[in-house]
C-alpha positions as CSV (number, residue, x, y, z in Angstrom):
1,X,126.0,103.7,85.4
2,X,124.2,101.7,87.9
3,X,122.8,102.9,90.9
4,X,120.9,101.3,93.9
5,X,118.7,102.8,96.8
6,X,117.0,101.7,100.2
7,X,114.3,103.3,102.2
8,X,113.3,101.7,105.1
9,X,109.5,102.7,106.8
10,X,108.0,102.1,110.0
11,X,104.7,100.6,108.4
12,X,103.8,97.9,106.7
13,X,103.9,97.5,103.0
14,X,99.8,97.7,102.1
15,X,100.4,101.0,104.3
16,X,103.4,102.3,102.2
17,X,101.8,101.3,98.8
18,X,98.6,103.2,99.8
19,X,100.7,106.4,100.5
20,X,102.6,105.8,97.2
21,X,99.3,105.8,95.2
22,X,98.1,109.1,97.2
23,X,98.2,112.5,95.1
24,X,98.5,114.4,98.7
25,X,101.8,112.3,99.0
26,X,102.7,112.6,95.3
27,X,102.5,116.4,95.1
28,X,104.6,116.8,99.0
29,X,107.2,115.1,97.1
30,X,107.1,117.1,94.2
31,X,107.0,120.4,96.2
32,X,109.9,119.2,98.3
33,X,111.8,118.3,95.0
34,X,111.7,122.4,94.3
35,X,110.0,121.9,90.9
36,X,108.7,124.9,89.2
37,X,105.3,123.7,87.5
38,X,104.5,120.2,87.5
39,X,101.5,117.3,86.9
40,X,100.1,114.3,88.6
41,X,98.2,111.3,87.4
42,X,97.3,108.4,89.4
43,X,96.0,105.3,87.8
44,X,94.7,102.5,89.4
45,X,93.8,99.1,87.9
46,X,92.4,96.9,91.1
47,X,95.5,96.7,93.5
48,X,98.0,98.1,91.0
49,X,98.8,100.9,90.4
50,X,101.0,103.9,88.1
51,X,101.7,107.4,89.0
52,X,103.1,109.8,86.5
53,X,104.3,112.5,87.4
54,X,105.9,115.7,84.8
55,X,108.0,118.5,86.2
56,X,109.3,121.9,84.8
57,X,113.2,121.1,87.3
58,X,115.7,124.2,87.7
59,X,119.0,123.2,86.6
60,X,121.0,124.0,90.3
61,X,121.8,120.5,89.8
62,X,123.2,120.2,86.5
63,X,127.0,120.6,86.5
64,X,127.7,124.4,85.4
65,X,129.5,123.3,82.7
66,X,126.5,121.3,81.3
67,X,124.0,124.5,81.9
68,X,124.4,125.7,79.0
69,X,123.2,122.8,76.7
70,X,119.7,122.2,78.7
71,X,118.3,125.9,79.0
72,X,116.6,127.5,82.1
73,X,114.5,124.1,83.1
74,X,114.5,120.6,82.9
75,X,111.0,119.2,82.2
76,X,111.6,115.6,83.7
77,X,108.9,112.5,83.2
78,X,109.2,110.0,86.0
79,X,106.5,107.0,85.8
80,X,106.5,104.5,88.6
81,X,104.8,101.2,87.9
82,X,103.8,99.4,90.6
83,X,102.0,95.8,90.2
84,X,99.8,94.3,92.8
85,X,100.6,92.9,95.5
86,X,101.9,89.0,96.0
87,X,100.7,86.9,98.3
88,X,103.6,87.5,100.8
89,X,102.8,91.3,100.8
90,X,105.8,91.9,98.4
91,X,105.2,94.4,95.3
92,X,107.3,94.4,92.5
93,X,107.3,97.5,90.2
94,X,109.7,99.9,87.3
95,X,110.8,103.1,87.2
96,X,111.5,105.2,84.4
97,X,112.5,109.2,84.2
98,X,113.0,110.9,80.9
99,X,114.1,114.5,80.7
100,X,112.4,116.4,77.3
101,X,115.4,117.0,74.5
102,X,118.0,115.8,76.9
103,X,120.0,112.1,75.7
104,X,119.8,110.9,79.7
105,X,117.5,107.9,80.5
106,X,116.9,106.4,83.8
107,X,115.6,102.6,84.2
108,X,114.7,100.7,87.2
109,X,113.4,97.7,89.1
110,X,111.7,98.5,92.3
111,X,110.3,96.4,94.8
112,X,108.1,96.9,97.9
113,X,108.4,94.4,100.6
114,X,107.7,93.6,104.1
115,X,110.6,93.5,106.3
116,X,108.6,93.1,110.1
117,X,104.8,93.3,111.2
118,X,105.2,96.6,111.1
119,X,107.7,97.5,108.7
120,X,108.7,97.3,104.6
121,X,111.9,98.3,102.7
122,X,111.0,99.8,99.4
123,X,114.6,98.6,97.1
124,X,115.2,100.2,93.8
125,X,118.0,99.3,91.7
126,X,118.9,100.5,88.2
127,X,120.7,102.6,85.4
128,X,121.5,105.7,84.3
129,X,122.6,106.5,80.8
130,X,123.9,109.5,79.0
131,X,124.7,109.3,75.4
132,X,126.6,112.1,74.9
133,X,130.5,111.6,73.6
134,X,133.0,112.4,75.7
135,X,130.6,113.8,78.5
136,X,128.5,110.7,79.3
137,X,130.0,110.0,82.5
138,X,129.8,113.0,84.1
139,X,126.6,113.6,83.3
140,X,125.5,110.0,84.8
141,X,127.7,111.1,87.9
142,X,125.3,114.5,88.7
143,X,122.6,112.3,87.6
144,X,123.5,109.7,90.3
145,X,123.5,113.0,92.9
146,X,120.3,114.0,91.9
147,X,118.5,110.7,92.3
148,X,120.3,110.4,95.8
149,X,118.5,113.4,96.8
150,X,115.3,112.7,94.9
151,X,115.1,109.3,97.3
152,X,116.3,111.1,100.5
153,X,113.3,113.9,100.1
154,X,111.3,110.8,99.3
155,X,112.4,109.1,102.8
156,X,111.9,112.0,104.4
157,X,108.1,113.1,102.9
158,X,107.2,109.5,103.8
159,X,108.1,109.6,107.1
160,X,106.2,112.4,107.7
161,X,103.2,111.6,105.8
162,X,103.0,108.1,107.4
163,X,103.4,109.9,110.9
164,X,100.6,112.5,110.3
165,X,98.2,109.3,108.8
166,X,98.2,106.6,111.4
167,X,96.9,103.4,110.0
């Protein structure tokens, strides 16, 4: 199933790529996801840079009917790499979320790019597979929901993280 996502900030994208590569962002975003436990890493190399991020999930947003096959947690594995930045200010990058011992894979293409003086668009398209007969699809369906929230927690954390750090 493929899936797409916009989030639009009111700073440019050097800005927006610093706050992405910031642990203070990293773990507001991970608190605001409602994970249980979870890890950070951060590496740079010059102007690009990967964060890595593990979480122990609850499963609220697993269909109840699925419950039952992934236990009391999810531990999820989302690694955003993010190259440098072009010339125009434009940063390409991929996502990629794994979830331990279930058969559900997320892939992306992400890109961070200025939109205004003052503003950038971060654009992520992808897919979501599930390879399980018979309940693939509405598995990739509540995986669809959950990345909609995860990106609307991330649009919100960034707004207020970029309000409370003026450039």
């Amino acid at each position: 199933m493929q899936f797409d996502a916009t989030i639009d900030y009111p700073a440019d994208a050097e800005r927006v790529a610093r706050m992405l590569a910031s642990e203070e962002f990293v773990q507001r975003e991970i608190a605001a996801s409602g994970a249980l436990d979870s890890s950070v890493e951060i590496l740079r190399d010059g102007d690009a840079f990967t964060v890595t991020t593990r979480r122990k999930m609850p499963t609220h947003q697993v269909p109840a009917k699925f419950r039952s096959l992934v236990g009391q947690s999810l531990d999820v594995r989302l690694v955003q790499a993010w190259e440098a930045a072009a010339p125009d200010g434009s940063r390409p990058g991929t996502l990629s979320l794994d979830i331990a011992g279930a058969p559900v894979r997320v892939t992306a293409r992400m890109v961070l790019e200025p939109v205004g003086a003052q503003a950038s668009r971060w654009r992520l398209a992808g897919d979501i597979t599930a390879s399980i007969p018979l309940f693939g699809k509405p598995i990739e369906k509540a995986a669809a929901g959950a990345i909609n929230d995860v990106v609307a927690i991330e649009r919100r954390i960034g707004l207020e993280y970029l309000a409370e750090h003026p450039a």
